[in-house]
C-alpha positions in Angstrom: 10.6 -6.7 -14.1 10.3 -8.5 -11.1 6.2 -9.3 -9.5 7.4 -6.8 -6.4 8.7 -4.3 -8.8 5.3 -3.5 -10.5 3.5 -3.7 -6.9 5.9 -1.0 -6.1 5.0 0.7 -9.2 1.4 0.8 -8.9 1.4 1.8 -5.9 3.8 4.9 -6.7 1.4 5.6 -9.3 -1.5 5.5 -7.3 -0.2 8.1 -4.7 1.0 10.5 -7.8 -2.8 10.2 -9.3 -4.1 11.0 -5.3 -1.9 14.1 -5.1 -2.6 15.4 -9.1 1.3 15.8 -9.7 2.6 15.7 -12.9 6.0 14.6 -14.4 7.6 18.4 -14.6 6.0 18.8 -10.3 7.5 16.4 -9.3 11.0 17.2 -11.0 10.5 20.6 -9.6 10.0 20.0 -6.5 12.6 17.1 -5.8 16.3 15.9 -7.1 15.1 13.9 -9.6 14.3 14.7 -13.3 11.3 14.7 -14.9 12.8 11.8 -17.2 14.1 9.6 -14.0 10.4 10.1 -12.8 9.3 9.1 -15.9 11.5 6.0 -16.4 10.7 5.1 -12.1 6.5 6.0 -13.0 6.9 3.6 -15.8 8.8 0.8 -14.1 12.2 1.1 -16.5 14.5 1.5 -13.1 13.7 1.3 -9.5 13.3 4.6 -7.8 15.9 5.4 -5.3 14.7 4.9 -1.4 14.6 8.7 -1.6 12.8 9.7 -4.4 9.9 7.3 -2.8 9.9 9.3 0.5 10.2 12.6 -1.7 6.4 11.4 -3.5 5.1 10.4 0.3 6.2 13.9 1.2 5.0 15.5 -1.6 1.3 13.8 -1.4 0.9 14.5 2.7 1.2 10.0 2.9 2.8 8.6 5.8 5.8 6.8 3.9 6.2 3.3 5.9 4.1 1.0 3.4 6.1 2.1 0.4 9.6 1.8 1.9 8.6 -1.6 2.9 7.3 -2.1 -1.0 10.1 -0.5 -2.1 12.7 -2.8 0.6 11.3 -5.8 -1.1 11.2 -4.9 -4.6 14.9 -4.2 -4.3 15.9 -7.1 -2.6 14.3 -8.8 -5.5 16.3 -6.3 -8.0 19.2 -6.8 -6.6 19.1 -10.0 -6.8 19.8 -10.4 -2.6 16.4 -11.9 -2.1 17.5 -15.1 -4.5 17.7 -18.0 -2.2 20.0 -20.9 -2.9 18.9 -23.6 -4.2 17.6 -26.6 -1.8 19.7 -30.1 -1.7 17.9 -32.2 -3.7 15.9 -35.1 -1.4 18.0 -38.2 -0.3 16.9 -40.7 -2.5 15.3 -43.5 -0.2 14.7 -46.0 -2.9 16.9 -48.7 -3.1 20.3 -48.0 -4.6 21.5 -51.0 -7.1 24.0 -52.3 -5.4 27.7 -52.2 -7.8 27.6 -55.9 -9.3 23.6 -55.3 -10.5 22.7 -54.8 -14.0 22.1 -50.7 -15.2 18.7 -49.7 -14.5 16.2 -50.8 -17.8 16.3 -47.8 -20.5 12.8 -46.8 -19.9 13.9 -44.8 -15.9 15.9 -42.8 -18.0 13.1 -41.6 -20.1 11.4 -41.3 -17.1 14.1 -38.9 -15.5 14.3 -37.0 -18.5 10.5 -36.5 -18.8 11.0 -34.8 -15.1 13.8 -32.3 -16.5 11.4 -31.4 -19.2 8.6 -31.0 -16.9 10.8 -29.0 -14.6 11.8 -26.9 -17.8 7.8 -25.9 -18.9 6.7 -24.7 -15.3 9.9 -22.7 -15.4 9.1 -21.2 -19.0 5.2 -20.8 -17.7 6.3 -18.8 -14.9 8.6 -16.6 -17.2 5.5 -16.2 -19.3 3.2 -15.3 -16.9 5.9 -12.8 -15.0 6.7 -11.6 -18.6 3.1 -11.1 -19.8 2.2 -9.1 -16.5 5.1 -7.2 -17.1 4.3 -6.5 -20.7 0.8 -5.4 -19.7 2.2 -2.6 -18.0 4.1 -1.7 -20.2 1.2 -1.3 -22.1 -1.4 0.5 -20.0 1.6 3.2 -19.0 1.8 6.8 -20.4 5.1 6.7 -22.2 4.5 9.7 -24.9 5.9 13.1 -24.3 2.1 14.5 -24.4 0.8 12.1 -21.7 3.6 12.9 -19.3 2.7 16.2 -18.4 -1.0 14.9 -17.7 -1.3 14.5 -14.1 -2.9 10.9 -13.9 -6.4 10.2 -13.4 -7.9 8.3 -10.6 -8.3 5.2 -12.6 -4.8 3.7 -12.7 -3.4 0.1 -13.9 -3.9 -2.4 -11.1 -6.4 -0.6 -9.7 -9.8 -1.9 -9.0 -13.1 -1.1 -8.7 -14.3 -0.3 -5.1 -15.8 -3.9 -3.5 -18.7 -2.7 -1.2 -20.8 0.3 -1.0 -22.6 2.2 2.2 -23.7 -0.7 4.6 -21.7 -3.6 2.9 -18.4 -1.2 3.6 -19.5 -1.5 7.4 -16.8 -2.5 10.0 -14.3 -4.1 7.0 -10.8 -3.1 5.7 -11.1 0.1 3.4 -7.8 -0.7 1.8 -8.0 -4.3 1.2 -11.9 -3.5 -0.3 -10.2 -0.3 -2.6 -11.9 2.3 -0.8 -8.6 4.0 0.3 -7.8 4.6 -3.4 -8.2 8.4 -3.9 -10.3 9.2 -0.6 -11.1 12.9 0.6 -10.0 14.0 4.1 -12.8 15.2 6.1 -10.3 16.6 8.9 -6.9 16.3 10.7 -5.9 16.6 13.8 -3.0 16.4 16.2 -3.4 15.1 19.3 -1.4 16.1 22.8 1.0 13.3 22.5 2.0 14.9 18.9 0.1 12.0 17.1 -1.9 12.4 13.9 -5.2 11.9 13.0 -7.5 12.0 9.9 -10.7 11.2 9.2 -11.2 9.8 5.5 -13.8 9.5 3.1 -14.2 7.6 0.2 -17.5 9.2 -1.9 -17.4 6.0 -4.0 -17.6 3.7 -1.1 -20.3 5.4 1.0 -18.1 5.2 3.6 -15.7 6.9 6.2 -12.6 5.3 8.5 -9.8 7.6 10.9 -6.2 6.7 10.3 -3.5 7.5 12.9 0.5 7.8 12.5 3.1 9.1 14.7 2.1 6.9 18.0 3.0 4.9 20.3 2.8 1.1 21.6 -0.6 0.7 23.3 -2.5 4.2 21.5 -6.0 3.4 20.2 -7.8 4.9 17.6 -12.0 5.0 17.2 -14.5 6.1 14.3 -18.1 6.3 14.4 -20.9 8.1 12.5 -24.5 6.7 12.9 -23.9 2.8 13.6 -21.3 0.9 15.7 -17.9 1.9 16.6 -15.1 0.6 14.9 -11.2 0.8 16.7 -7.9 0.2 16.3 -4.8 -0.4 18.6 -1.6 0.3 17.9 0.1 -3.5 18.8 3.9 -3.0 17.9 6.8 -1.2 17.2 5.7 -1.9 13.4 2.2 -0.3 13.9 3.5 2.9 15.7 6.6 3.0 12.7 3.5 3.7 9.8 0.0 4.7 9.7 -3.0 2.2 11.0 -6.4 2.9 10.0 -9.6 1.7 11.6 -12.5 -0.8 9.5 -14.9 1.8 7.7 -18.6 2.8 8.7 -21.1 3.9 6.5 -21.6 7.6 6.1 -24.2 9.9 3.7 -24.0 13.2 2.6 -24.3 15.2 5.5 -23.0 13.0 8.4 -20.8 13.9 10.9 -18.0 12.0 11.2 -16.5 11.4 14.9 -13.0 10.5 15.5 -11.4 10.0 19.1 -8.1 9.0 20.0 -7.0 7.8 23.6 -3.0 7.8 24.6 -1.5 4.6 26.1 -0.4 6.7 29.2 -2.9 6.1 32.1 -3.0 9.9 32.9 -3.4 10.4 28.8 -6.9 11.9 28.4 -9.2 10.9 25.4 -9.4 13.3 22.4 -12.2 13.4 19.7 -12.9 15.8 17.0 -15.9 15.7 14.5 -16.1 16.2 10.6 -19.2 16.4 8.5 -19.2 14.5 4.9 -19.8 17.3 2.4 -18.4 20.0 4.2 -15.1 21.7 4.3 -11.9 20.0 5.4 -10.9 20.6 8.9 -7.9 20.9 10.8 -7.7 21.1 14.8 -5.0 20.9 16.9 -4.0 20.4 20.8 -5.5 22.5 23.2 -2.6 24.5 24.0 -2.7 25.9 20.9 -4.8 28.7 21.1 -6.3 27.8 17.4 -8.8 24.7 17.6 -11.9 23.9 15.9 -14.3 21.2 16.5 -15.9 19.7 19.9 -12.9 17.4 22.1 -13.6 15.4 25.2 
């Protein structure tokens, strides 16, 4: 079990324990059996391409990051990601030339010792590689009776969150494990037919909007009761999967604002507002003759 492979496993495990789905949901609502779900949950095979867009789809999560988890922990499976080896260096010491003596006993003890050396960090790293592997192994559900628990929020490889209310301000919610588990305030779809949530994470203090669905030059902006945080969508790569902005701190009870501005000059700028603590929200364009919360 490759490094990549229990990335990819984590992760997969974190999205089931966000969506509360257990072993026999999931079989009954894809292709794939509650045993193959069991064996791809525990990292015994890698999950087909599908059956990770099937969880995304099943847990409302745009599904770029994963495929691109999943792209590299097959390459790695499949052995394609193995490069070839490098030439060894040209050797720029002198060479003896044909009529000189052999070299004195001890440079082959010396050349030896480098094999060996060679031959521990290669056993240290199958250790280490081996051990992780092990240890998830370990922390896993593999009985019957666990398998039919939906998971809890605390998952192997998951940390605690990093920062709290002000400390979360204007940083990366997903790097400091605030996006692990958050509540969606409100969603929204904007005229351009791009999506928008605004996210909160109750553990973190803290709120961020996340955007999918867009297009090269889109820009994305949060704000509660401090700064303004934003986010552009750069690249083809942005647009293909979902970009989030940095967080701002929120309390019980604070409305949450959102606004999203097209890339086309005639685009107009849309915002819609969520308060922490109360009930999710979902607006949509105003041609749709059902819309909730203020726009601009």
């Amino acid at each position: 079990m490759t490094a990549e492979h229990i990335r990819l496993v984590a992760a997969l495990r974190q999205l089931r324990a966000g969506a509360g789905l257990s072993l026999a949901a999931l079989a009954e609502r894809t292709a794939y059996s509650k045993s193959s779900w069991e064996r791809y949950l525990n990292g015994k095979s890698l999950p087909p391409r599908q059956a990770v867009r099937e969880l995304c789809r099943l847990a409302n999560e745009p599904d770029g990051r994963l495929l691109a988890l999943w792209e590299i922990a097959e390459s790695h499976w499949s052995g394609r990601a193995v490069a070839p080896a490098p030439a060894p260096p040209a050797d720029e010491s002198p060479r003896p030339h044909p009529q000189e003596s052999p070299p004195p006993a001890g440079t082959g003890r010396r050349r030896l010792g480098g094999s060996r050396l060679l031959v521990v960090l290669a056993s240290a790293y199958t250790v280490i590689v081996g051990g992780v592997a092990a240890l998830l192994f370990f922390l896993l559900p593999d009985s019957e009776a666990q398998e039919d628990e939906p998971l809890s929020a605390s998952v192997p490889f998951s940390l605690a969150p990093q920062c709290h209310g002000a400390a979360c301000e204007g940083r990366d919610p997903m790097r400091l494990i605030c996006g692990l588990g958050p509540e969606t305030l409100g969603s929204y779809r904007t005229a351009t037919g791009a999506h928008v949530e605004l996210r909160y994470s109750e553990k973190c203090g803290a709120s961020w909007a996340r955007t999918w669905g867009t297009e090269i030059g889109d820009r994305l902006d949060v704000t509660a009761d401090g700064p303004t945080h934003g986010v552009r969508i750069r690249n083809k790569d942005d647009a293909a999967t979902f970009i989030y902005t940095e967080m701002t701190e929120v309390r019980p009870g604070s409305t949450v604002r959102a606004c999203f501005r097209p890339a086309s000059a005639d685009g107009e700028r849309e915002c819609f507002e969520a308060r922490v603590g109360g009930a999710a929200a979902t607006t949509r364009p105003p041609s749709t003759p059902v819309a909730s919360g203020p726009r601009e």
